[in-house]
Backbone and ligand atoms as CSV (ligand in chain L), in Angstrom:
chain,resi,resn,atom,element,x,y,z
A,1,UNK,N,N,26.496,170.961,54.811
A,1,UNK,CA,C,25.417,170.276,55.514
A,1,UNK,C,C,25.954,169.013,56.175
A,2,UNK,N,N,27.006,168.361,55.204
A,2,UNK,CA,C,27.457,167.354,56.086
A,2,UNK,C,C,28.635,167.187,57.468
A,3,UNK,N,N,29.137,168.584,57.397
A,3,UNK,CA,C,29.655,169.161,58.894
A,3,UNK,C,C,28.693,169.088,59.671
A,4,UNK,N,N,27.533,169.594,59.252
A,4,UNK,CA,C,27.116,170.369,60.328
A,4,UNK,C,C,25.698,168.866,60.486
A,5,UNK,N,N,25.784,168.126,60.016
A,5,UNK,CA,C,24.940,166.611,60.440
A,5,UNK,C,C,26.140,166.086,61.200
A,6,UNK,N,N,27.188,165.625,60.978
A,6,UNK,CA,C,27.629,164.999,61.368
A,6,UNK,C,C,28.137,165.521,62.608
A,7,UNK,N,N,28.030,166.538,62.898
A,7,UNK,CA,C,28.779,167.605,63.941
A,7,UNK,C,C,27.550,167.603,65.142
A,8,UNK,N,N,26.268,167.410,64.868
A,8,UNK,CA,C,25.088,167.038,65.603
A,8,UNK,C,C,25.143,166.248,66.029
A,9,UNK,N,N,25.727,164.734,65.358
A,9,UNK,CA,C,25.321,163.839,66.058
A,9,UNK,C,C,25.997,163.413,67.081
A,10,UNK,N,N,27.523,163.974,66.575
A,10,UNK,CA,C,28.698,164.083,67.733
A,10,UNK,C,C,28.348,164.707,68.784
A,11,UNK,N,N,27.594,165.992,68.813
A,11,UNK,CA,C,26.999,166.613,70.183
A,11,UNK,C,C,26.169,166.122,70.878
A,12,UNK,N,N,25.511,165.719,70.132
A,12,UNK,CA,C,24.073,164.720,70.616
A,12,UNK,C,C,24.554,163.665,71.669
A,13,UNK,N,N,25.576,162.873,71.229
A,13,UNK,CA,C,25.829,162.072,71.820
A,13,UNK,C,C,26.701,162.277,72.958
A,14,UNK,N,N,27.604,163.608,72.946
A,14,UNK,CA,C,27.859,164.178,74.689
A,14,UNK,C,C,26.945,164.742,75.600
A,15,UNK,N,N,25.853,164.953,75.111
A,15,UNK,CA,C,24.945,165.861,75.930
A,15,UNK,C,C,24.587,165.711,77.092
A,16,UNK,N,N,24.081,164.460,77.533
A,16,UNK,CA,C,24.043,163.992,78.929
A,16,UNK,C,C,25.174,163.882,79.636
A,17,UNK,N,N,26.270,163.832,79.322
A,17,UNK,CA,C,27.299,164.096,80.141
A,17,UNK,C,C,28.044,165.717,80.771
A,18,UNK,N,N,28.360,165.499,81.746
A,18,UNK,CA,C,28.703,167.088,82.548
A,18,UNK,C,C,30.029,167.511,81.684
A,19,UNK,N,N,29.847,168.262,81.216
A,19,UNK,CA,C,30.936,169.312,80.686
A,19,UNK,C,C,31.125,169.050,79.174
A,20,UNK,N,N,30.407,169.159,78.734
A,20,UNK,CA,C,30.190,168.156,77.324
A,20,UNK,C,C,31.159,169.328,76.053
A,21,UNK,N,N,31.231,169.964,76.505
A,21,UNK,CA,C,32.046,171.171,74.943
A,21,UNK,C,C,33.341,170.710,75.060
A,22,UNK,N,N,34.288,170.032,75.945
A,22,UNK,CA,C,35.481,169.510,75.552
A,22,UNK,C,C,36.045,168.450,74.875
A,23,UNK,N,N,34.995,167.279,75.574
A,23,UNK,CA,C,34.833,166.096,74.727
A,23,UNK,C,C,33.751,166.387,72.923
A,24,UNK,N,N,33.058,166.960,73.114
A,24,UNK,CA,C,32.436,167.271,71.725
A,24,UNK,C,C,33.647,168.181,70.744
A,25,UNK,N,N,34.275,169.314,71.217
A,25,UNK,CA,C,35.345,169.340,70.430
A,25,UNK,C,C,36.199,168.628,70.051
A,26,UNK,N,N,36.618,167.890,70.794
A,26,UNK,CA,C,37.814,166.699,70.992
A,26,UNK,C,C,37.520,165.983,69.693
A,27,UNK,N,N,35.889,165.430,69.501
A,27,UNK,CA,C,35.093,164.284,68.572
A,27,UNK,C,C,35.220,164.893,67.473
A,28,UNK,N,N,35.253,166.400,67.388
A,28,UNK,CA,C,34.337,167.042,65.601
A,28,UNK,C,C,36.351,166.856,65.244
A,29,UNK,N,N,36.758,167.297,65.989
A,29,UNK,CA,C,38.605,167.660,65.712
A,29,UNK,C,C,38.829,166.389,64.903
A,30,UNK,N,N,39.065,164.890,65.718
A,30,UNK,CA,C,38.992,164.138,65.323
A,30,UNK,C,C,38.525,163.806,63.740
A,31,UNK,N,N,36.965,163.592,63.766
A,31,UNK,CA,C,36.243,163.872,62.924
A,31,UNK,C,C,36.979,164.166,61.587
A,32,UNK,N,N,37.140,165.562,61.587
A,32,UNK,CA,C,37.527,166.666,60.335
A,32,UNK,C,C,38.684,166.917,60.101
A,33,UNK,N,N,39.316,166.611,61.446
A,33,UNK,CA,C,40.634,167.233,61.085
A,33,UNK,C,C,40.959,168.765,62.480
A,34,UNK,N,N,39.691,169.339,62.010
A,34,UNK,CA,C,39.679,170.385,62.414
A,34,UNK,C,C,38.144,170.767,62.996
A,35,UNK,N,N,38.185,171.421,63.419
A,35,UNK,CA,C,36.849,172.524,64.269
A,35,UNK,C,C,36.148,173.373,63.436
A,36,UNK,N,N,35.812,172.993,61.912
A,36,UNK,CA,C,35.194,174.101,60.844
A,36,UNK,C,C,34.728,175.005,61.507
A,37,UNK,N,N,34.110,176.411,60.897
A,37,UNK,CA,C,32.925,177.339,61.557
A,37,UNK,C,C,32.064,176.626,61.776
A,38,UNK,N,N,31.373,175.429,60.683
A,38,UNK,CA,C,30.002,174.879,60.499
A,38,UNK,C,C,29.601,174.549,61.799
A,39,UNK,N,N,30.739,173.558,61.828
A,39,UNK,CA,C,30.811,172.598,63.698
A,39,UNK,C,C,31.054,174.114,64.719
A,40,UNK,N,N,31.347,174.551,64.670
A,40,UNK,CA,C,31.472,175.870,65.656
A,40,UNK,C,C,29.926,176.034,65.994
A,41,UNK,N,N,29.615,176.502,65.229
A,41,UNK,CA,C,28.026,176.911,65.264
A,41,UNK,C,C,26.879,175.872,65.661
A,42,UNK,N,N,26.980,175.149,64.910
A,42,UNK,CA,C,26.031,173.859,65.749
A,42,UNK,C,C,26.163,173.463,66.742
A,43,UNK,N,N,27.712,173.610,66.971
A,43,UNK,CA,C,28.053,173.212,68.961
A,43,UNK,C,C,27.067,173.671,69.974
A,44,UNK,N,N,28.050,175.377,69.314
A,44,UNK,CA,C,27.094,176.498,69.951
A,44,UNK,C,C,25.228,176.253,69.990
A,45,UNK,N,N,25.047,176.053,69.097
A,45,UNK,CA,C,23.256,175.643,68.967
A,45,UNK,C,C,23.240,174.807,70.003
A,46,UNK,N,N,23.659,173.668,70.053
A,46,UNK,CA,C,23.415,172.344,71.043
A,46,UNK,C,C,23.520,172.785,72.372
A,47,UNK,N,N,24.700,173.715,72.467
A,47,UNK,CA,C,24.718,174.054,74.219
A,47,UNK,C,C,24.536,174.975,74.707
A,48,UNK,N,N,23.999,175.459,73.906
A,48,UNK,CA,C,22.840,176.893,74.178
A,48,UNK,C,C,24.213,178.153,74.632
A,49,UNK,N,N,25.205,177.939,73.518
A,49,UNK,CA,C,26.115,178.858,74.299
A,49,UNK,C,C,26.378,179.736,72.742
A,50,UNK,N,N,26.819,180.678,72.622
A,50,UNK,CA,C,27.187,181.978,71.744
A,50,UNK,C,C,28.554,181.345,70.993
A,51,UNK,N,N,28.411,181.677,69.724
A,51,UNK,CA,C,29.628,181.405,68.870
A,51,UNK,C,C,31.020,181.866,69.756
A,52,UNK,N,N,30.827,182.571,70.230
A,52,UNK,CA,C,31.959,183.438,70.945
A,52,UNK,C,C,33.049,182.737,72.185
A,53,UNK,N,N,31.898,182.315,72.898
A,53,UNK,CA,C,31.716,181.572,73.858
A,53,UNK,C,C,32.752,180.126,73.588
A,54,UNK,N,N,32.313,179.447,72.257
A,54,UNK,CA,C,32.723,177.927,71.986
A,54,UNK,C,C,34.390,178.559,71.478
A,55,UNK,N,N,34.053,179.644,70.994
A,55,UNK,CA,C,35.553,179.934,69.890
A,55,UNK,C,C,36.478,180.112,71.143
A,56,UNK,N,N,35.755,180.962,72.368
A,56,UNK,CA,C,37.054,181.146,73.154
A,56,UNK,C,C,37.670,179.981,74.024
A,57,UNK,N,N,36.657,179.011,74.086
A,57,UNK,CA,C,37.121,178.162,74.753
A,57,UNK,C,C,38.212,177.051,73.984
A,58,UNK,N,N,38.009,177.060,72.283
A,58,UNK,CA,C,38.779,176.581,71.408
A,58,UNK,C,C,40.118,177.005,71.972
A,59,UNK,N,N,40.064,178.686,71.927
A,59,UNK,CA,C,41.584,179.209,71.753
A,59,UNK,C,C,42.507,179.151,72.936
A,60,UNK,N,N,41.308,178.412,73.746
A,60,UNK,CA,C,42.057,178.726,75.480
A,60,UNK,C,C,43.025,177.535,75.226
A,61,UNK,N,N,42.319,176.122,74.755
A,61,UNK,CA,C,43.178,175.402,74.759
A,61,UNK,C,C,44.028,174.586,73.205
A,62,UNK,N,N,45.017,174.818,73.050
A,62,UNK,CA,C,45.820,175.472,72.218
A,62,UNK,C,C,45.841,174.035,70.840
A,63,UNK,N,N,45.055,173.230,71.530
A,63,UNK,CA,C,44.941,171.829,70.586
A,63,UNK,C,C,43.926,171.576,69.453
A,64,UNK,N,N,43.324,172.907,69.962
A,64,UNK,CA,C,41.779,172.691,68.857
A,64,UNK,C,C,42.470,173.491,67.659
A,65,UNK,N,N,41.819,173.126,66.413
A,65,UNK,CA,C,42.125,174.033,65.154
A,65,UNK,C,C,41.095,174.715,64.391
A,66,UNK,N,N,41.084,175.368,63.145
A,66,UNK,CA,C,39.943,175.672,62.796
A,66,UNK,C,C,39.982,175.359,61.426
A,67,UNK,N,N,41.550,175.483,60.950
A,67,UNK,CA,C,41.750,174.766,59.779
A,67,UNK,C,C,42.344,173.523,59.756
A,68,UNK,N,N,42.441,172.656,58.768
A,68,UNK,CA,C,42.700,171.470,58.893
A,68,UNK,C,C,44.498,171.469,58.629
A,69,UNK,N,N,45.174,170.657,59.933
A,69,UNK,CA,C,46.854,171.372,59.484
A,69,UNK,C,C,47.340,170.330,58.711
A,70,UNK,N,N,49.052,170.854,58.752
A,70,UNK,CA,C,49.465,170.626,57.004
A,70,UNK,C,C,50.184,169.031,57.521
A,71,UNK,N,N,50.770,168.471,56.598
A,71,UNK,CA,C,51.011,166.930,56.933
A,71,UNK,C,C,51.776,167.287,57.994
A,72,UNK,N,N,52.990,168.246,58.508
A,72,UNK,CA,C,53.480,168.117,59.760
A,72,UNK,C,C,53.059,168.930,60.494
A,73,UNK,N,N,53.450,168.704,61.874
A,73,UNK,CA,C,52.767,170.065,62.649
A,73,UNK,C,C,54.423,170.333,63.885
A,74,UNK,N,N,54.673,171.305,63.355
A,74,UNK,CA,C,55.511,172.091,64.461
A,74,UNK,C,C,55.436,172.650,65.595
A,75,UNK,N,N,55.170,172.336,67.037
A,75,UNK,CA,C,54.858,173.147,67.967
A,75,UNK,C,C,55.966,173.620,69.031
A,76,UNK,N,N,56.212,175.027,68.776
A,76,UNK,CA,C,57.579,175.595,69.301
A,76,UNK,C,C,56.893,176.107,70.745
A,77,UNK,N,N,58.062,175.537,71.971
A,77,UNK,CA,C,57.618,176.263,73.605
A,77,UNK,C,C,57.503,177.716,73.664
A,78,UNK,N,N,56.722,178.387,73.782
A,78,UNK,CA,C,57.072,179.916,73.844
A,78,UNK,C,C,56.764,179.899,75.297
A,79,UNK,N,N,57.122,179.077,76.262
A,79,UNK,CA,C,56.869,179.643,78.119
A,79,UNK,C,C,58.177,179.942,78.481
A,80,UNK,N,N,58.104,180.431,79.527
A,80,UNK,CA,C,58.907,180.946,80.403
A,80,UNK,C,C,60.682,180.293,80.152
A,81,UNK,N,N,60.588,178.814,80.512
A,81,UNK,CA,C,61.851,178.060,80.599
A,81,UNK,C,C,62.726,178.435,78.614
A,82,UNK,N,N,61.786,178.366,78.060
A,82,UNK,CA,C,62.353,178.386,77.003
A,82,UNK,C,C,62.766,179.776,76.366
A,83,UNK,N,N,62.390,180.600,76.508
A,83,UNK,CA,C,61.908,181.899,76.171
A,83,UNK,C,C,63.268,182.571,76.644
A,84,UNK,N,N,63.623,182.268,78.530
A,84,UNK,CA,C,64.862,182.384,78.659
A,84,UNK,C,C,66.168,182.053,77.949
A,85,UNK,N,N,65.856,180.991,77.393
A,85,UNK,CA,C,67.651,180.808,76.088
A,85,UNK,C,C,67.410,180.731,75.129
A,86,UNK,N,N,66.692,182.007,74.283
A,86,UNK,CA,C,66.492,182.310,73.481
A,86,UNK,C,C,65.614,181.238,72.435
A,87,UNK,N,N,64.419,180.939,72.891
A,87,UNK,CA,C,63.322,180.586,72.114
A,87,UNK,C,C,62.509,181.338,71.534
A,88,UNK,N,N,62.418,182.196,71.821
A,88,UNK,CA,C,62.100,183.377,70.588
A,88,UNK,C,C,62.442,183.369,70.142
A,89,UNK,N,N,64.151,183.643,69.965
A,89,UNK,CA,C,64.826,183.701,68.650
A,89,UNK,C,C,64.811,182.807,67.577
A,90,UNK,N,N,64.746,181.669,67.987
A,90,UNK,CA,C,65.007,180.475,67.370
A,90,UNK,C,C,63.529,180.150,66.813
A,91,UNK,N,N,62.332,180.654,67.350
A,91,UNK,CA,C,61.025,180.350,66.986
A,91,UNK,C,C,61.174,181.349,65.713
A,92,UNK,N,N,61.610,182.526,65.772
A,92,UNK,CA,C,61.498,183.761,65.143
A,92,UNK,C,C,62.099,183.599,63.423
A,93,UNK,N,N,63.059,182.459,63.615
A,93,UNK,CA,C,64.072,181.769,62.309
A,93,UNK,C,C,63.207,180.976,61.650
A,94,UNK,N,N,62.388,180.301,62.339
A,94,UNK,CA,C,62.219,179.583,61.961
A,94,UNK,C,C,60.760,179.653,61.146
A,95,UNK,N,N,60.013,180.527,61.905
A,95,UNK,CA,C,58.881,181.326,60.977
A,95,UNK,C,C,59.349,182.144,59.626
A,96,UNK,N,N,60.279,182.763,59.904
A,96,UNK,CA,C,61.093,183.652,58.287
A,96,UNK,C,C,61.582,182.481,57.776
A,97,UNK,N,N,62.376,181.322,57.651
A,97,UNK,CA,C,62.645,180.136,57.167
A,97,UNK,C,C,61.262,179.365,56.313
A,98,UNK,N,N,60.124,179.527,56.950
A,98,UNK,CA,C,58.944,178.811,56.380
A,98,UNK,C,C,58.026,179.965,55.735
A,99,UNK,N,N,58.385,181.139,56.314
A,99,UNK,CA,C,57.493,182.515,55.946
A,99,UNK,C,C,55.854,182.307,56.412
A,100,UNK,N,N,55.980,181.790,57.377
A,100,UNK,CA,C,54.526,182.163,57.847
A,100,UNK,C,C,54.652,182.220,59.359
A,101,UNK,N,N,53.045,182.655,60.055
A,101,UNK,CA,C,53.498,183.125,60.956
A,101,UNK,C,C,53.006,181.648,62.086
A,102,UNK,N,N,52.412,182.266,63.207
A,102,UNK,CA,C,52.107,181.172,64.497
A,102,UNK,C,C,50.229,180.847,64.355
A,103,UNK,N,N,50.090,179.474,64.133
A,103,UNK,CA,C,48.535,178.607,63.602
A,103,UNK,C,C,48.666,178.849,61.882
A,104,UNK,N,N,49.820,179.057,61.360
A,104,UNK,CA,C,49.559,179.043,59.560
A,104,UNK,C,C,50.187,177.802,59.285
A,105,UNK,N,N,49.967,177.530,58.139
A,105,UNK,CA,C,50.298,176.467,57.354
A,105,UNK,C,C,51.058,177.426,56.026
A,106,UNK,N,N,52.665,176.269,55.922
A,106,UNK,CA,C,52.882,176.284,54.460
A,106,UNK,C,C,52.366,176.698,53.691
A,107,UNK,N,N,52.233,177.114,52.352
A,107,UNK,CA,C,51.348,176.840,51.134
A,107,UNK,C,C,51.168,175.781,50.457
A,108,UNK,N,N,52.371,175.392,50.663
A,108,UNK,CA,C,52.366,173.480,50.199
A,108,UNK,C,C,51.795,172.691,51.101
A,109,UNK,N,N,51.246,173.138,52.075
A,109,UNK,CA,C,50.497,172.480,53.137
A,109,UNK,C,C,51.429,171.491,53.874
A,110,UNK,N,N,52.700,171.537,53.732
A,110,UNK,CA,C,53.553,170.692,54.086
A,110,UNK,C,C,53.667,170.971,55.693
A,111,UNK,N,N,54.361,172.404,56.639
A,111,UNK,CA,C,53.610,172.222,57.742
A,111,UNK,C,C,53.076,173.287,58.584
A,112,UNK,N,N,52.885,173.176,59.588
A,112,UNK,CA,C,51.822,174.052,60.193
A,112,UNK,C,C,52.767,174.069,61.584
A,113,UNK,N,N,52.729,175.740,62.135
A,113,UNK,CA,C,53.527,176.104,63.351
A,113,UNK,C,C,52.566,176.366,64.296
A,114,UNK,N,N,52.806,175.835,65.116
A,114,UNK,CA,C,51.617,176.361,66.251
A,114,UNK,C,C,52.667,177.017,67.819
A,115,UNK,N,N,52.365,177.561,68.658
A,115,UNK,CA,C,53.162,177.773,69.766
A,115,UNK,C,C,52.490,176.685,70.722
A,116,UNK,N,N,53.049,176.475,72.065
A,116,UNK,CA,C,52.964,175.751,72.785
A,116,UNK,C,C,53.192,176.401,74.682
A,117,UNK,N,N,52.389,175.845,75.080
A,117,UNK,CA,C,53.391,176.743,76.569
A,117,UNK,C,C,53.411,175.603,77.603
A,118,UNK,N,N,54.694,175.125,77.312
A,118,UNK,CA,C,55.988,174.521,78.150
A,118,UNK,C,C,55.236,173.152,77.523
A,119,UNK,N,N,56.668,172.391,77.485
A,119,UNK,CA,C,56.669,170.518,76.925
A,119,UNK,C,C,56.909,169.885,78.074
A,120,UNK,N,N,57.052,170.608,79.364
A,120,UNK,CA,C,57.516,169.827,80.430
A,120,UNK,C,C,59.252,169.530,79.893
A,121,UNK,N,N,59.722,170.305,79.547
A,121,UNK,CA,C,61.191,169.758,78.922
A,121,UNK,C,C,61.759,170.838,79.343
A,122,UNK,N,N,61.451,171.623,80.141
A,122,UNK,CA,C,62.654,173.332,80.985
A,122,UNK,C,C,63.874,172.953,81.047
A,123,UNK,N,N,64.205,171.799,81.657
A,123,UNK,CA,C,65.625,171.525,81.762
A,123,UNK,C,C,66.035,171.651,80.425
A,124,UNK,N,N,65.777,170.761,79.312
A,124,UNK,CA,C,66.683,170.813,78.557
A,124,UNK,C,C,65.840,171.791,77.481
A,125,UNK,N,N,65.445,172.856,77.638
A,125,UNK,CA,C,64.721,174.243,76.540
A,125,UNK,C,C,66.288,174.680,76.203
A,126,UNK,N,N,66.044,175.213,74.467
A,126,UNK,CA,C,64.611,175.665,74.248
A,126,UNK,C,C,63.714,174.392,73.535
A,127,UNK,N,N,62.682,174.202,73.899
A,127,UNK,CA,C,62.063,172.960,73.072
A,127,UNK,C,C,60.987,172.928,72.242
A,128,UNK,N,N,60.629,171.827,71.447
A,128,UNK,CA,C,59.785,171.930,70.226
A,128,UNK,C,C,59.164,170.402,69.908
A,129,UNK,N,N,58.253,170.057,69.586
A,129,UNK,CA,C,57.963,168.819,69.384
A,129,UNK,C,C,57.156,169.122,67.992
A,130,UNK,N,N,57.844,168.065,67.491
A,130,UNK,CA,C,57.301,167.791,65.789
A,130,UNK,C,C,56.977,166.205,65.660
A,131,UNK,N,N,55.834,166.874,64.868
A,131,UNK,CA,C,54.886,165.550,64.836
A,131,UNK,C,C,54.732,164.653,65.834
A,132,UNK,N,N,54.588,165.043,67.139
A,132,UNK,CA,C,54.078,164.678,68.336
A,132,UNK,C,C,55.809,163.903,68.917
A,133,UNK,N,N,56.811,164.245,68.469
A,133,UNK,CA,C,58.038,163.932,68.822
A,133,UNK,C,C,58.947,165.404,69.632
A,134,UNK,N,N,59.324,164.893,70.626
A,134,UNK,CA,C,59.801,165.897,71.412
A,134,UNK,C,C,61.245,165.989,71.375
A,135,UNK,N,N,61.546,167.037,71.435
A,135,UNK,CA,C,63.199,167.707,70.732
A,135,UNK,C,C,63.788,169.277,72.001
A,136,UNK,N,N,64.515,168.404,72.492
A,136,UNK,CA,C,65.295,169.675,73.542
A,136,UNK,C,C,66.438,169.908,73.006
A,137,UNK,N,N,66.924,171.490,73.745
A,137,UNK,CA,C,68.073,171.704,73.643
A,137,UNK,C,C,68.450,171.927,72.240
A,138,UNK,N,N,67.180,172.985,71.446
A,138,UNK,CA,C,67.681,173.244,70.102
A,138,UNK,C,C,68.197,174.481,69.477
A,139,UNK,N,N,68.810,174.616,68.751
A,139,UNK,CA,C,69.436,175.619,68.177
A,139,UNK,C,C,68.824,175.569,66.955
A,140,UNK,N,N,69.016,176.598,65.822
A,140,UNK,CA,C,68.884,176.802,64.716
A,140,UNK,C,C,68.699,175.539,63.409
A,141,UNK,N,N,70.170,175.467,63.580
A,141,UNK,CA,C,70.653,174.504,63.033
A,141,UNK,C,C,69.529,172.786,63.345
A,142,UNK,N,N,69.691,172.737,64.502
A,142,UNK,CA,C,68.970,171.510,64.948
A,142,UNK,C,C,67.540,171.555,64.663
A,143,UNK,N,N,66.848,172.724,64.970
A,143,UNK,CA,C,65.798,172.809,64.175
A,143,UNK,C,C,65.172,172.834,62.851
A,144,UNK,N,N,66.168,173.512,62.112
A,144,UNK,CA,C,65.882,173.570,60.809
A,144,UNK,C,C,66.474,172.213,59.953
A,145,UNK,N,N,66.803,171.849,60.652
A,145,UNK,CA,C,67.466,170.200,60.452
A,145,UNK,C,C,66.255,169.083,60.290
A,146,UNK,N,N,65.184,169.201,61.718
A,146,UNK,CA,C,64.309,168.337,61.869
A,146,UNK,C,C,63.050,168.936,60.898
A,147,UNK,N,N,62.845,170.079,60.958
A,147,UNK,CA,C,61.935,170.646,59.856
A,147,UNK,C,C,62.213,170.387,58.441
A,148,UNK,N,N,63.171,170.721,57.631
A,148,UNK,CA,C,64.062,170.131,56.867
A,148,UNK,C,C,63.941,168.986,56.127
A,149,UNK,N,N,64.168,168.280,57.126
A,149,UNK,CA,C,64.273,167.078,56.566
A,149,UNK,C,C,63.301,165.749,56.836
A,150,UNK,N,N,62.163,166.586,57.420
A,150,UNK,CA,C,60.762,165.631,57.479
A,150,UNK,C,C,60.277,166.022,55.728
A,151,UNK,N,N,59.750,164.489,55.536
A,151,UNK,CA,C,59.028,164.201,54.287
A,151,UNK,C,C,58.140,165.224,53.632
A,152,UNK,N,N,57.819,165.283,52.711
A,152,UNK,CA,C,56.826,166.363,52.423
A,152,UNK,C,C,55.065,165.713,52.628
L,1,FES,FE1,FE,59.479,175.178,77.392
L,1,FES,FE2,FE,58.855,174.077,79.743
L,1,FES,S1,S,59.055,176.129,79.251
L,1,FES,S2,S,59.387,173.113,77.922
């Protein structure tokens, strides 16, 4: 109940403004951490739009969550520039290294992989930014280095 009050009043208060489901996600994210179902649904109530509707617009843009992520957050380039020198591969290590897959978290909640498409960093791909820190030109090694050896 208290998602979904507090998730009202956050809507409430974009409503008069034009385009209000980006900034109201933006607020509940903030908020919680994350985008619960609860807040999903009340959005949806407020803007007269279908659960479906709010979720896809979540997934379009790749910043919203639904669970709350783990103390770090990993986000590996999977576009074009990177993909070419082998960022797959290196994304691919690094998921079997943590054993989970792309939007999971650890079990230790320690961190959470998300994909990304392009850091603006092509020149120097393949790239990855952890904990809002940006990292070109990585290999294995360099990655599992910075994953590694962030705090728990
Ligand atoms: Fe990966 Fe641009 S394609 S940073």
């Amino acid at each position: 109940a208290d998602v979904a009050n507090r998730t009202a009043a956050i809507a409430d208060g974009h409503l008069n403004v034009e385009g209000p489901l980006l900034p109201i996600l933006h607020d509940v994210q903030k908020e919680f951490g994350c985008v619960p179902e609860a807040a999903l649904r009340v959005i949806a109530d407020k803007l007269n739009l279908s659960r479906a509707e709010v979720h896809g617009v979540m997934s379009f843009y790749h910043d919203f969550r639904q669970e709350p992520a783990g103390r770090h957050v990993l986000k590996i380039c999977r576009a074009e520039a990177c993909q070419s020198v082998g960022g797959e591969v290196l994304a691919e290590g690094v998921r079997k290294a943590l054993g989970i897959g792309w939007h999971e978290t650890t079990p230790d909640g320690r961190i959470t992989l998300e994909p990304v498409y392009c850091l603006g960093l092509c020149s120097c791909a393949p790239a990855a930014m952890f904990d809002g820190e940006l990292h070109g030109r990585l290999d294995d090694a360099a990655l599992s280095g910075i994953v590694m050896e962030a705090g728990r």
